[in-house]
C-alpha positions in Angstrom: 0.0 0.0 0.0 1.0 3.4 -1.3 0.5 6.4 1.2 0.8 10.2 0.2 3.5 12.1 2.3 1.3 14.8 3.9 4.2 16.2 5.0 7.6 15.5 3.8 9.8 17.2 6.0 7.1 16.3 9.2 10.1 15.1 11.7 12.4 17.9 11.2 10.3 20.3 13.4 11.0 18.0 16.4 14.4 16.7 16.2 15.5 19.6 18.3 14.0 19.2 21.5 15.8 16.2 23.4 12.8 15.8 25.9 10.2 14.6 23.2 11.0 11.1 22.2 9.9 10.3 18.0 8.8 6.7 17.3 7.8 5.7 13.7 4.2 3.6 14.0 4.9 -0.3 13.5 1.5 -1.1 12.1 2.4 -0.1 8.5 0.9 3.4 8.5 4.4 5.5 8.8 3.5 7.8 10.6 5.6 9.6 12.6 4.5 10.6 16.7 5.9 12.5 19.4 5.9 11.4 22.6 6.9 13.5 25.5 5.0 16.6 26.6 2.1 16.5 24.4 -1.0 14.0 24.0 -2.4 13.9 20.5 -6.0 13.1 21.6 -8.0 10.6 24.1 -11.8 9.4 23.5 -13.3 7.8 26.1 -16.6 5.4 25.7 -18.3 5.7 28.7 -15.7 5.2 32.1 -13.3 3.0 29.4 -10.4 4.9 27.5 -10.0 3.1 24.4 -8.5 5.5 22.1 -5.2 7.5 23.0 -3.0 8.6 20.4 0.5 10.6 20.6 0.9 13.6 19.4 1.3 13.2 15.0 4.5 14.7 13.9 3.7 17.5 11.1 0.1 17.2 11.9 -2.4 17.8 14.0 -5.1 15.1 15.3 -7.9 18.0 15.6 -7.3 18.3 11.4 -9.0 14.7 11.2 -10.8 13.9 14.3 -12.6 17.2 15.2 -14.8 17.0 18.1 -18.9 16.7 18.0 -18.9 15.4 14.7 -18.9 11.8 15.9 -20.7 12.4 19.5 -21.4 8.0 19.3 -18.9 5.3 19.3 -20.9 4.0 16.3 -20.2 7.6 14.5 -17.1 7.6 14.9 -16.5 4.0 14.0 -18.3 4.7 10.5 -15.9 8.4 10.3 -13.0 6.0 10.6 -14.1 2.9 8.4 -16.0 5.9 5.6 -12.8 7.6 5.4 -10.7 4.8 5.1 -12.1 3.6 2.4 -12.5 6.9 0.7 -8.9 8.0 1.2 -7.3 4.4 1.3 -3.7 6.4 0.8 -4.1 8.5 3.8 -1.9 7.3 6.3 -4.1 9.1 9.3 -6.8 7.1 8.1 -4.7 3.7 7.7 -3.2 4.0 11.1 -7.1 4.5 12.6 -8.7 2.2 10.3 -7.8 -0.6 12.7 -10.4 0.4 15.8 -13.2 -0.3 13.3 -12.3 -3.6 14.2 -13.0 -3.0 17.6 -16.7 -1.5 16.9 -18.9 -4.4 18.4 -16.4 -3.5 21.8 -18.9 -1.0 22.7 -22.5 -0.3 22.0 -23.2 1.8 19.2 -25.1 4.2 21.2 -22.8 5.1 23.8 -21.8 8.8 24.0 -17.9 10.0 23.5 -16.2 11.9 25.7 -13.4 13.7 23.9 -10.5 14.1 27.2 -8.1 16.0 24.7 -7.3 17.3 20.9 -4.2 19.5 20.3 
């Protein structure tokens, strides 16, 4: 699978700061995150925290995943598996793809709580 390079030069920003740690995703996405000071984003369904995310390198989370869109798990499952399949070389989208898996988890109904978006 081909993905489009939102952002070529998306590491170089954070090379320079020795207290944020860079990891390159292992599921086949390639994305980049930084770990460290920041938290990409959190969503909890109902008292369970089932999706937390680094911070992207180059991008922001809130760019994909704003929130109130998707106020339902089942929402949110159908943003991820929808855009996945309409942007299949989106690498955002690959990397998320993989918690439409998860959907049947949690009822469809249950309300998100979105902790944190930066």
């Amino acid at each position: 699978m081909e993905f489009q390079n939102e952002n070529e030069n998306n590491d170089n920003n954070f090379n320079n700061n020795p207290d944020e740690k860079l990891y390159e995703c292992d599921c086949g996405c390639g994305l980049s995150f930084q770990e460290g000071n920041g938290l990409g984003f959190r969503i909890m369904v109902g008292p369970d925290d089932v999706i937390q995310e680094s911070k992207l390198c180059g991008m922001d989370w809130n760019d994909y995943i704003p929130a109130g869109p998707s106020d339902t798990w089942g929402e949110l499952m159908e943003l991820f598996e929808n855009m996945a399949r309409d942007h299949p070389n989106d690498r955002v989208w690959a990397h998320l793809e993989a918690y439409v898996e998860r959907r049947r988890d949690f009822d469809e109904r249950t309300w998100l709580d979105y902790v944190y978006v930066n």
